[in-house]
BAGUBA-817213 format. One record per residue: x, y, z of N, C-alpha, C, O in turn; residue number from 1; residue in three letters. Coordinates in nm, 2 decimals. Atoms other than C-alpha are relative to their C-alpha. Example, Ala and Ser with C-alpha at 12.3 -4.5 7.8 and 13.67 -1.06 7.14 Angstrom:
2
     n_px     n_py     n_pz    ca_px    ca_py    ca_pz     c_px     c_py     c_pz     o_px     o_py     o_pz     n   res
     0.09    -0.12     0.00     1.23    -0.45     0.78     0.09     0.12     0.00     0.19     0.12     0.07     1   ALA
    -0.09    -0.11     0.00     1.37    -0.11     0.71    -0.08     0.11     0.08    -0.03     0.22     0.09     2   SER
END
This chain:
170
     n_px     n_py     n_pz    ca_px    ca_py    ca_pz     c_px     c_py     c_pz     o_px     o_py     o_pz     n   res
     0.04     0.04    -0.13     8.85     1.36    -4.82     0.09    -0.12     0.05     0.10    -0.22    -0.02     1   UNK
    -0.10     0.13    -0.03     9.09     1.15    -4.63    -0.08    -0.11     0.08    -0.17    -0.08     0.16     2   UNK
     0.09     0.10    -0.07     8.95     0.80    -4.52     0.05    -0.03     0.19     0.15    -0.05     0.25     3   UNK
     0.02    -0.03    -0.09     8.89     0.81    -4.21    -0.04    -0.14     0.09    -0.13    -0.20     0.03     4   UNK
     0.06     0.12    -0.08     8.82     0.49    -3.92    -0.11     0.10     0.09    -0.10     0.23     0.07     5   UNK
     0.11     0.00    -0.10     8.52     0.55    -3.66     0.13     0.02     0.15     0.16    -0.08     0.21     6   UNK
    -0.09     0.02    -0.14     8.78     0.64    -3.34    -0.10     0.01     0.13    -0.04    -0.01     0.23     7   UNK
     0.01    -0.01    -0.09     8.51     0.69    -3.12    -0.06     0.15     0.02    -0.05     0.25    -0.06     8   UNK
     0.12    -0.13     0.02     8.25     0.97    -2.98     0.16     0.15     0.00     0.25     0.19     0.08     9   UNK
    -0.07    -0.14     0.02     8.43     1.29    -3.15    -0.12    -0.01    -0.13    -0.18    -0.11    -0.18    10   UNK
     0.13    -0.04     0.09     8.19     1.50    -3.40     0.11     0.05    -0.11     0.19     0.14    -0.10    11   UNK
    -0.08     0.01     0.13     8.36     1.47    -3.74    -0.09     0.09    -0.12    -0.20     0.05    -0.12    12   UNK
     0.02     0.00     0.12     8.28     1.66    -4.08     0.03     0.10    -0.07     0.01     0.21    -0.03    13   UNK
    -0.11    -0.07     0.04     8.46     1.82    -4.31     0.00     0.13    -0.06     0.10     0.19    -0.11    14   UNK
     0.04    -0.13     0.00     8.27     2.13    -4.36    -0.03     0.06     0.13    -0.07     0.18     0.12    15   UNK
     0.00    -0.04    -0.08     8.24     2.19    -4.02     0.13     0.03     0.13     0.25     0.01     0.11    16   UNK
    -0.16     0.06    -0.14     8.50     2.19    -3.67    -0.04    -0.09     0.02    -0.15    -0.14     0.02    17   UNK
    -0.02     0.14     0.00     8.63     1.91    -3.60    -0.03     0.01     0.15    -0.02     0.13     0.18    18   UNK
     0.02     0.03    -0.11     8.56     1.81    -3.25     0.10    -0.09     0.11    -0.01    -0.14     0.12    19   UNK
    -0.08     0.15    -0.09     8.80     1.53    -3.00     0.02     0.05     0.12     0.08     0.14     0.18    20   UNK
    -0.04     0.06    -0.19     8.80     1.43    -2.68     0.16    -0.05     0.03     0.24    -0.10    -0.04    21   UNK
    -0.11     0.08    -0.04     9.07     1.34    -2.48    -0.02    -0.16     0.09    -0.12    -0.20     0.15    22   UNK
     0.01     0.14    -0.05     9.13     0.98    -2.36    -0.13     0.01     0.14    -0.23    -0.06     0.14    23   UNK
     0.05     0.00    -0.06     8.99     1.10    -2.03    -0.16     0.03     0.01    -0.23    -0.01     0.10    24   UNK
     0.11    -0.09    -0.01     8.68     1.30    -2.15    -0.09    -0.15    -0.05    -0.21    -0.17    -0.03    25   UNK
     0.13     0.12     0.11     8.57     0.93    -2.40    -0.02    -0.07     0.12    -0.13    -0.12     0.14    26   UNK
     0.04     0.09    -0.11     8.60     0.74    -2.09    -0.11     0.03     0.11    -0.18    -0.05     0.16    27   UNK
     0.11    -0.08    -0.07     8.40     0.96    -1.90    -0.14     0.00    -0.04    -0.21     0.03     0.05    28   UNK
     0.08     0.02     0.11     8.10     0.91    -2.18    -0.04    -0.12     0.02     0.04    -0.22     0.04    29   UNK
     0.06     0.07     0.01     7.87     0.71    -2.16    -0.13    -0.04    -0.11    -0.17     0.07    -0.15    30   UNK
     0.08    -0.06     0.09     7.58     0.63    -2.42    -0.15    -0.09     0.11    -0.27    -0.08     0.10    31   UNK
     0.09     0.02    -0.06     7.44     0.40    -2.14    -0.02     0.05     0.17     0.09     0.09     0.22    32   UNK
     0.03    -0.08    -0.10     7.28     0.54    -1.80     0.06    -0.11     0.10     0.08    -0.23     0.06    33   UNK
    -0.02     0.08    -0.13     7.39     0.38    -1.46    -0.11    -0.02     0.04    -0.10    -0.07     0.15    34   UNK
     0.12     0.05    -0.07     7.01     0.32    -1.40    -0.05     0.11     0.05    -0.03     0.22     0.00    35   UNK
     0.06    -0.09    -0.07     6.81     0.48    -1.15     0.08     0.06     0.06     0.20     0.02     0.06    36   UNK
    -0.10    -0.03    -0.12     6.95     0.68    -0.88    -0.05    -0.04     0.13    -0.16    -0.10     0.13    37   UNK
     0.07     0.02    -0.12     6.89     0.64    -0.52    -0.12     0.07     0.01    -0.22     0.02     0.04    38   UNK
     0.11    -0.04    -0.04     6.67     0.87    -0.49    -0.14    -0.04    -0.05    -0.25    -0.03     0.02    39   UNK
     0.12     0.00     0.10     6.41     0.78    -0.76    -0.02    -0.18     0.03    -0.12    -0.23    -0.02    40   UNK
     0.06     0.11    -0.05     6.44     0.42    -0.61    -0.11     0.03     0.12    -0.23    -0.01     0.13    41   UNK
     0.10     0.02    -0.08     6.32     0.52    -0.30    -0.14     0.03     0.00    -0.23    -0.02     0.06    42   UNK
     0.14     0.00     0.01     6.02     0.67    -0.40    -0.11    -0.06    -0.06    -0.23    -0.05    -0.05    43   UNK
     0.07     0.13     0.01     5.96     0.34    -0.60    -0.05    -0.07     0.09    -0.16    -0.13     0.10    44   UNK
     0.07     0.06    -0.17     5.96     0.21    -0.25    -0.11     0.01     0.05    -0.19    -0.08     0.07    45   UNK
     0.07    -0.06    -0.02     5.76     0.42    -0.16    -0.17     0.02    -0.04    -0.28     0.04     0.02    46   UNK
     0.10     0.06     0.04     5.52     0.36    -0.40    -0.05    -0.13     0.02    -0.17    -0.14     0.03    47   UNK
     0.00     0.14    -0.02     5.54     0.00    -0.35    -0.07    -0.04     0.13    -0.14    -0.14     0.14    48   UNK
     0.09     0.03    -0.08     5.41     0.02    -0.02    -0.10     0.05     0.08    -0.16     0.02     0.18    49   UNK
     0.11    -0.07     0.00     5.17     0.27    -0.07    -0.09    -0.10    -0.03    -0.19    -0.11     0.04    50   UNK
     0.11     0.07     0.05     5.00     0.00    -0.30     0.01    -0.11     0.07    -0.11    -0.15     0.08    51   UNK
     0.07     0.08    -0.10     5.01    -0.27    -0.08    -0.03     0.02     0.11    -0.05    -0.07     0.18    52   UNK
     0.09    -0.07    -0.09     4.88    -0.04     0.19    -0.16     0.02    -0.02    -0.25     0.01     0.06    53   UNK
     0.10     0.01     0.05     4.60     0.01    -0.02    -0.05    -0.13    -0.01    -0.13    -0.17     0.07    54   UNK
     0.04     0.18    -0.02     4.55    -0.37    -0.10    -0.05    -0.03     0.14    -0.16    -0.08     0.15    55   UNK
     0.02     0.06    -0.12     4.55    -0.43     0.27    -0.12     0.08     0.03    -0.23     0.02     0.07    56   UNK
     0.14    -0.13    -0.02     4.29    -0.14     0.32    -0.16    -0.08    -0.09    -0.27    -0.07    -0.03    57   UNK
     0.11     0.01     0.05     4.05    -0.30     0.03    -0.03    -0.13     0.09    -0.14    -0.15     0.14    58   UNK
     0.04     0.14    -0.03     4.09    -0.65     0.17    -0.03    -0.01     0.15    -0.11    -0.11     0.18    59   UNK
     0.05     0.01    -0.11     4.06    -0.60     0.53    -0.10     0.08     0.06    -0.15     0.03     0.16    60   UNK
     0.07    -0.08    -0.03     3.83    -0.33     0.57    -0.11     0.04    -0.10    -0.22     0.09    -0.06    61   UNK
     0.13    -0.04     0.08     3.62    -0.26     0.29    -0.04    -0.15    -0.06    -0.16    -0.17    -0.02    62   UNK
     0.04     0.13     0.00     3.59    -0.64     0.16    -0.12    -0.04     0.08    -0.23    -0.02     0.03    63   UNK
     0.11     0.03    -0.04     3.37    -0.77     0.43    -0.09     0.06     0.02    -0.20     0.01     0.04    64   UNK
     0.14    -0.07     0.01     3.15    -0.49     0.42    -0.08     0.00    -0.11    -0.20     0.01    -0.10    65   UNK
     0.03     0.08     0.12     3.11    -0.57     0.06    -0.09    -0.15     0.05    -0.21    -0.15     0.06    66   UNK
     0.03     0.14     0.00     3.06    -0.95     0.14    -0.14    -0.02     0.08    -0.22    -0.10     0.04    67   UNK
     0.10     0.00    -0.10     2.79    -0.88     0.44    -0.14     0.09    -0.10    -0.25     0.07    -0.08    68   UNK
     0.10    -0.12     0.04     2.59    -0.59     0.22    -0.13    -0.06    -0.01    -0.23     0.01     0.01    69   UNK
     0.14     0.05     0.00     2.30    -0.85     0.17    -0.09    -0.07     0.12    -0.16    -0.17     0.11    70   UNK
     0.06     0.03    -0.13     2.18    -0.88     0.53    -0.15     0.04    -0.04    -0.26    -0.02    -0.05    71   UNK
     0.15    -0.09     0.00     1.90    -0.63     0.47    -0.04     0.05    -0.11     0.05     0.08    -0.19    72   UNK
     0.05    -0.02     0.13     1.69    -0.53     0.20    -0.14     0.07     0.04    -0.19     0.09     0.16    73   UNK
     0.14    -0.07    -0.01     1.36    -0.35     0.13    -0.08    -0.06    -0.11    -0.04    -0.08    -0.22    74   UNK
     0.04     0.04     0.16     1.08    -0.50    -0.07    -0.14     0.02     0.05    -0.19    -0.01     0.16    75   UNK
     0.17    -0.05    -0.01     0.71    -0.36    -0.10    -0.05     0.09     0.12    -0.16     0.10     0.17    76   UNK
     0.06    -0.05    -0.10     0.76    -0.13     0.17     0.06    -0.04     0.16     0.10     0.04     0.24    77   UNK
    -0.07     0.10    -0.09     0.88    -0.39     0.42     0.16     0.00     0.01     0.24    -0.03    -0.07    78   UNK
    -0.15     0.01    -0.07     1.22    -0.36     0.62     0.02    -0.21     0.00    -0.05    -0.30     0.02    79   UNK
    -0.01     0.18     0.02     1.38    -0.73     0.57     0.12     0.02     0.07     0.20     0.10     0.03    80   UNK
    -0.18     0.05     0.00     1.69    -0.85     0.77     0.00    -0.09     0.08    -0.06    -0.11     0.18    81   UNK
    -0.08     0.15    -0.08     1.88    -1.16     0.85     0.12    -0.02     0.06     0.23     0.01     0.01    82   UNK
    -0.13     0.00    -0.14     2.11    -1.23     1.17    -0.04    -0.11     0.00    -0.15    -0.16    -0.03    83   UNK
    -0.08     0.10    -0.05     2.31    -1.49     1.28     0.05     0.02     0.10     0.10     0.14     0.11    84   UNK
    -0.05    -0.02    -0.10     2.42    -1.57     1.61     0.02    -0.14     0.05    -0.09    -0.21     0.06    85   UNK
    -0.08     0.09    -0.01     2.63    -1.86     1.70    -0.03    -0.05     0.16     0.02     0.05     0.22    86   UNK
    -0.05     0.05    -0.11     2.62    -2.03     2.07     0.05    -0.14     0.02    -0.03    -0.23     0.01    87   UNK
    -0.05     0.15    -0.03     2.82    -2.34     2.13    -0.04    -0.10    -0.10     0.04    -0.13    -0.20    88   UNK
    -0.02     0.11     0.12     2.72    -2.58     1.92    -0.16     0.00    -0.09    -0.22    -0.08    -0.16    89   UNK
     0.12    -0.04     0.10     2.40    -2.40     1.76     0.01     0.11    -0.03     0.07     0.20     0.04    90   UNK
     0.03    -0.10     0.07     2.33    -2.17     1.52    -0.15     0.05    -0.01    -0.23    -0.03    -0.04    91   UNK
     0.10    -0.06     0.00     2.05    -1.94     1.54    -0.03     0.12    -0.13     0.04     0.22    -0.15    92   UNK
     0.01    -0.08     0.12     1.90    -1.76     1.23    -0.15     0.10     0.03    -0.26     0.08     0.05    93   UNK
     0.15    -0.11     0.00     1.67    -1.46     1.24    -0.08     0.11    -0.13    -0.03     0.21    -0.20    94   UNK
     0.04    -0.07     0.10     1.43    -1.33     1.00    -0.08     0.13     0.02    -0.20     0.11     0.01    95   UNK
     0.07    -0.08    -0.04     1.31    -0.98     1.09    -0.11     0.13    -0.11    -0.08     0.21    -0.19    96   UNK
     0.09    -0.08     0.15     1.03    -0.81     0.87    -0.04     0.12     0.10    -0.07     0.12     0.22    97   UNK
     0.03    -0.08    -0.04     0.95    -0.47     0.91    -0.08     0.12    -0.01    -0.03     0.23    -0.01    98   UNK
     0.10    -0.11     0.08     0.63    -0.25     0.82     0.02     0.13     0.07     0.05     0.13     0.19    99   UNK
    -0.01    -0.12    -0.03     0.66     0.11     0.85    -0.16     0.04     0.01    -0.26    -0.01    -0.04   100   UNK
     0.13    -0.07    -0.05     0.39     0.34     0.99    -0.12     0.03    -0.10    -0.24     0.01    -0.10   101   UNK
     0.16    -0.02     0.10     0.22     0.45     0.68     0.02    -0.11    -0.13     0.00    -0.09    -0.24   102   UNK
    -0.01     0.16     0.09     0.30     0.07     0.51    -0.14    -0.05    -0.03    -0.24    -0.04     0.04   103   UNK
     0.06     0.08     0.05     0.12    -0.14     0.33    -0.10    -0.11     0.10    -0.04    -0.18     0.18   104   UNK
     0.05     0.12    -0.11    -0.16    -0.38     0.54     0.05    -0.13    -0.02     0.10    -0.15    -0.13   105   UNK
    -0.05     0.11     0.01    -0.05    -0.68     0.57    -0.06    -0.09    -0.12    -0.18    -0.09    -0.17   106   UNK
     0.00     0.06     0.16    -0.02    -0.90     0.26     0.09    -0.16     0.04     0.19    -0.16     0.11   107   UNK
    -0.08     0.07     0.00     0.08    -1.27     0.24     0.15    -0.03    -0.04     0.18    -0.01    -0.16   108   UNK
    -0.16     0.03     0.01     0.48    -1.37     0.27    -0.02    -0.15     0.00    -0.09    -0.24     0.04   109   UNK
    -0.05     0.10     0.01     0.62    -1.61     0.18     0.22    -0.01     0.04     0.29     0.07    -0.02   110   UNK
    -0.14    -0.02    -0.02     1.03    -1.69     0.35     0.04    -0.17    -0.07    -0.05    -0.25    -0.09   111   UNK
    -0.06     0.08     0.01     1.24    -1.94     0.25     0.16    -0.03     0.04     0.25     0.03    -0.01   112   UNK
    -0.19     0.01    -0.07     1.59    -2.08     0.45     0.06    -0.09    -0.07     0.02    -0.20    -0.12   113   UNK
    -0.06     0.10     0.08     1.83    -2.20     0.29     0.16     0.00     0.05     0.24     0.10     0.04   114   UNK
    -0.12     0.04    -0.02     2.14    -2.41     0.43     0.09    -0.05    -0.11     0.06    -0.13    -0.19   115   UNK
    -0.09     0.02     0.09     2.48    -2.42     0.25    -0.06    -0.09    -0.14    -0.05    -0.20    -0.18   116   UNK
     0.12     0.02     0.15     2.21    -2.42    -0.07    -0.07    -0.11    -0.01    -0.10    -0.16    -0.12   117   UNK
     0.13     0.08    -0.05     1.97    -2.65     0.07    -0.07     0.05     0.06    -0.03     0.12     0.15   118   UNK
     0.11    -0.04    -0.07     1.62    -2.57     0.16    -0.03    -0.06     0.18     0.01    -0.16     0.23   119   UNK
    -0.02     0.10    -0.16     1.57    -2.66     0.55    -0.14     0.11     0.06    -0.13     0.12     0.18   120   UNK
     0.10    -0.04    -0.03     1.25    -2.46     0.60    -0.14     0.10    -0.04    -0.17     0.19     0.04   121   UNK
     0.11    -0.09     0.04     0.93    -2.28     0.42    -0.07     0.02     0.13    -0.10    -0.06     0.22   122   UNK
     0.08    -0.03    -0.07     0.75    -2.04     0.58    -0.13     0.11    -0.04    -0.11     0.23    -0.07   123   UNK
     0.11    -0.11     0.09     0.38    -1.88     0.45    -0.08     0.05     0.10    -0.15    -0.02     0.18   124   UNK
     0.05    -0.05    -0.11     0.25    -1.65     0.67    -0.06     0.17    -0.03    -0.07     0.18    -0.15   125   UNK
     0.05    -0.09     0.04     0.12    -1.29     0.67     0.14     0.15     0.05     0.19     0.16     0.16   126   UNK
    -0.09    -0.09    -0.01     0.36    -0.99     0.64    -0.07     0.12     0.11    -0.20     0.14     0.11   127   UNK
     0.03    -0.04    -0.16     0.33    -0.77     1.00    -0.04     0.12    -0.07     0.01     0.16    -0.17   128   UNK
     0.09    -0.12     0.01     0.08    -0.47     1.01     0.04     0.15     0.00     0.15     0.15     0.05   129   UNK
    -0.10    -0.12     0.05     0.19    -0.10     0.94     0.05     0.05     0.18    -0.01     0.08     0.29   130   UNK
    -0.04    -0.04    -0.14     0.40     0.00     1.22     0.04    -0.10     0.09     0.08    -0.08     0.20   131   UNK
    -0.08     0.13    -0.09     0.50    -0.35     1.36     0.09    -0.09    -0.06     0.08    -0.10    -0.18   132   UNK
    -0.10     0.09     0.00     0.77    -0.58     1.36    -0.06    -0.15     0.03    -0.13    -0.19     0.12   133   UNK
     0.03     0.12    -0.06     0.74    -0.97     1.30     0.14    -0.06    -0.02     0.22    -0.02    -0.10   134   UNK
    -0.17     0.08     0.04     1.06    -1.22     1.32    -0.01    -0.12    -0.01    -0.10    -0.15     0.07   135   UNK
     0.01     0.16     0.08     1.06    -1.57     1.19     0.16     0.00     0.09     0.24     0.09     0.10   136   UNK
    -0.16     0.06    -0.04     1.36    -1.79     1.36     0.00    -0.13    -0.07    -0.10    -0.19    -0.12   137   UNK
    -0.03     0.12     0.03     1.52    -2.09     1.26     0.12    -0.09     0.08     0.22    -0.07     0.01   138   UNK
    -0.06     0.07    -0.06     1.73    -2.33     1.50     0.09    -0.12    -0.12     0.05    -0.21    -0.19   139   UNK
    -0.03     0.19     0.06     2.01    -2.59     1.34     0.12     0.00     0.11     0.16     0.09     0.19   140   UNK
    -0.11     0.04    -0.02     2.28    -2.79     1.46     0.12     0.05    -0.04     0.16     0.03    -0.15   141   UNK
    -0.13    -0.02     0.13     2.61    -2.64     1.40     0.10    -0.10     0.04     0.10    -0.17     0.14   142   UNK
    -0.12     0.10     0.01     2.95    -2.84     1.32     0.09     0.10     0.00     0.07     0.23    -0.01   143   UNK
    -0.13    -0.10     0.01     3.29    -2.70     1.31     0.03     0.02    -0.18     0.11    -0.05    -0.24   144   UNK
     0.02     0.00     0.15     3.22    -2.58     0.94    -0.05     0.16     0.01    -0.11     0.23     0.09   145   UNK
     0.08    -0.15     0.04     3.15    -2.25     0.75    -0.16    -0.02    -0.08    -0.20    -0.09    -0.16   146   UNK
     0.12     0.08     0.05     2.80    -2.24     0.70    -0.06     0.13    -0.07    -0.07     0.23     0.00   147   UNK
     0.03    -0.11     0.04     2.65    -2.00     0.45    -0.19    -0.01    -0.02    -0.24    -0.11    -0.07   148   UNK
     0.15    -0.06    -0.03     2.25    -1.85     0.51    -0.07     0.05    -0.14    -0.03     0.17    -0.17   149   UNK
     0.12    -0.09     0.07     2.01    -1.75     0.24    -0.13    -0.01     0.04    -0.21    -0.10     0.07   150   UNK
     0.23     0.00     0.00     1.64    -1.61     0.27    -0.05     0.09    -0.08    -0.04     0.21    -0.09   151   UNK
     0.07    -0.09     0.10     1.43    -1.57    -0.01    -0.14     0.05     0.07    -0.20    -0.01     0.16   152   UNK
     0.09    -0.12    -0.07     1.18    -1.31     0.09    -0.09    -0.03    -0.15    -0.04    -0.05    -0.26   153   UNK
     0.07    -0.05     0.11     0.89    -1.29    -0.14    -0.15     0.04     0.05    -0.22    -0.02     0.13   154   UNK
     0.15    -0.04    -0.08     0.56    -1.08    -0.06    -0.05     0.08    -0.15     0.00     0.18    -0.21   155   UNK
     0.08    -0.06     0.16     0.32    -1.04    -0.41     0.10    -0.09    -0.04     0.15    -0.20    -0.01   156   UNK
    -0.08     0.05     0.10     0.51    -1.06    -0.68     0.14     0.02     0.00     0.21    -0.02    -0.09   157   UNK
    -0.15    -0.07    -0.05     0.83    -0.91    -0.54     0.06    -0.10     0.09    -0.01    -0.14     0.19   158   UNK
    -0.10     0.07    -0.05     1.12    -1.12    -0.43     0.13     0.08     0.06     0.21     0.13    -0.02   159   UNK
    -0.18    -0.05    -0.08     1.44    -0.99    -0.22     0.01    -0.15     0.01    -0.08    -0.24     0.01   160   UNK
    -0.06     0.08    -0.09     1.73    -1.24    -0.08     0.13     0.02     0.04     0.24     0.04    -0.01   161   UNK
    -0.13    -0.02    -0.12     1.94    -1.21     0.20     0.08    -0.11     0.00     0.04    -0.21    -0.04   162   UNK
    -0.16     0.05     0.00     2.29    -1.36     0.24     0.10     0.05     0.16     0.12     0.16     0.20   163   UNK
    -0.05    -0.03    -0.08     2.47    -1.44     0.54     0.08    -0.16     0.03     0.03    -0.27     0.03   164   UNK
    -0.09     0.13     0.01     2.79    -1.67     0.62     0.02    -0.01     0.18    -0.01     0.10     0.24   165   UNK
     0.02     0.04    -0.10     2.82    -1.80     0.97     0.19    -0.05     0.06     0.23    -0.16     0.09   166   UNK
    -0.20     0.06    -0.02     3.25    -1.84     1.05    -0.01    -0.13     0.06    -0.13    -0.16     0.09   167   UNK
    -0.04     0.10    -0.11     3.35    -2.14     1.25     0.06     0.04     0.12     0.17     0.09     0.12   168   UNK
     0.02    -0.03    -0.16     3.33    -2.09     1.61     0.21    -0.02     0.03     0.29    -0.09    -0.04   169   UNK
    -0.12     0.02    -0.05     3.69    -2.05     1.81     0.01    -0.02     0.12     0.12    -0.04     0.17   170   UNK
END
């Protein structure tokens, strides 16, 4: 077997054919790729702002409906919900309780408000009769500040609590 150097991609061995390229064909060879092509970029692209289409989709539109979901609640029967409503330099908070027609008689409640997680008003009173609506308010001062709402609801031994953020006025 004659010794032989490595010249380069030709398929050598000495029970088989021999193989060789010409100068033009090795240069032509590659063992590495030129990358992607155009095409298969753009549909990276493509992908790329599919998914920050989606992003924009979770965060603008499904987000705050997420963030608001604890306005209203149900507990013993009782419809519960809390609104806010902003005028000039007051904030108005509303607590609307709700017995349905073939509900429960009225049973002691207990509400509790709660400013940027301070208490600012207990109220013990009797939960509204089947088939009526009662609403508890609460008046504060507002500032140019985000101000966030809880109300703990409790009637028996059952507790709900609503959640609600109040923007800064423009």
């Amino acid at each position: 077997m004659p010794n032989r150097f490595n010249k380069g991609p030709e398929i050598y061995s000495p029970n088989e054919l021999r193989v060789e390229y010409s100068r033009s064909e090795r240069l032509g060879m590659s063992s590495f790729t030129d990358g992607r092509s155009g095409s298969s970029r753009k549909v990276s692209l493509k992908m790329l702002m599919l998914d920050l289409l989606l992003l924009c989709i979770i965060g603008g539109v499904i987000y705050p409906f997420i963030i608001t979901r604890n306005k209203t609640g149900k507990i013993e029967g009782v419809q519960c919900d809390l609104s806010l409503r902003s005028l000039d330099d007051e904030l108005y908070v509303s607590v609307l309780l709700q017995n349905k027609e073939d509900g429960l008689s009225s049973r002691p409640v207990g509400i509790e408000i709660l400013v940027n997680g301070h208490s600012v008003q207990k109220i013990n009173d009797l939960s509204p009769l089947p088939g009526e609506t009662r609403t508890f308010r609460y008046r504060l001062k507002r500032e140019n500040e985000k101000i966030s709402i809880r109300s703990i609801i409790s009637i028996g031994e059952s507790k709900i609590e609503l959640n609600a953020v109040s923007q800064v006025p423009k």
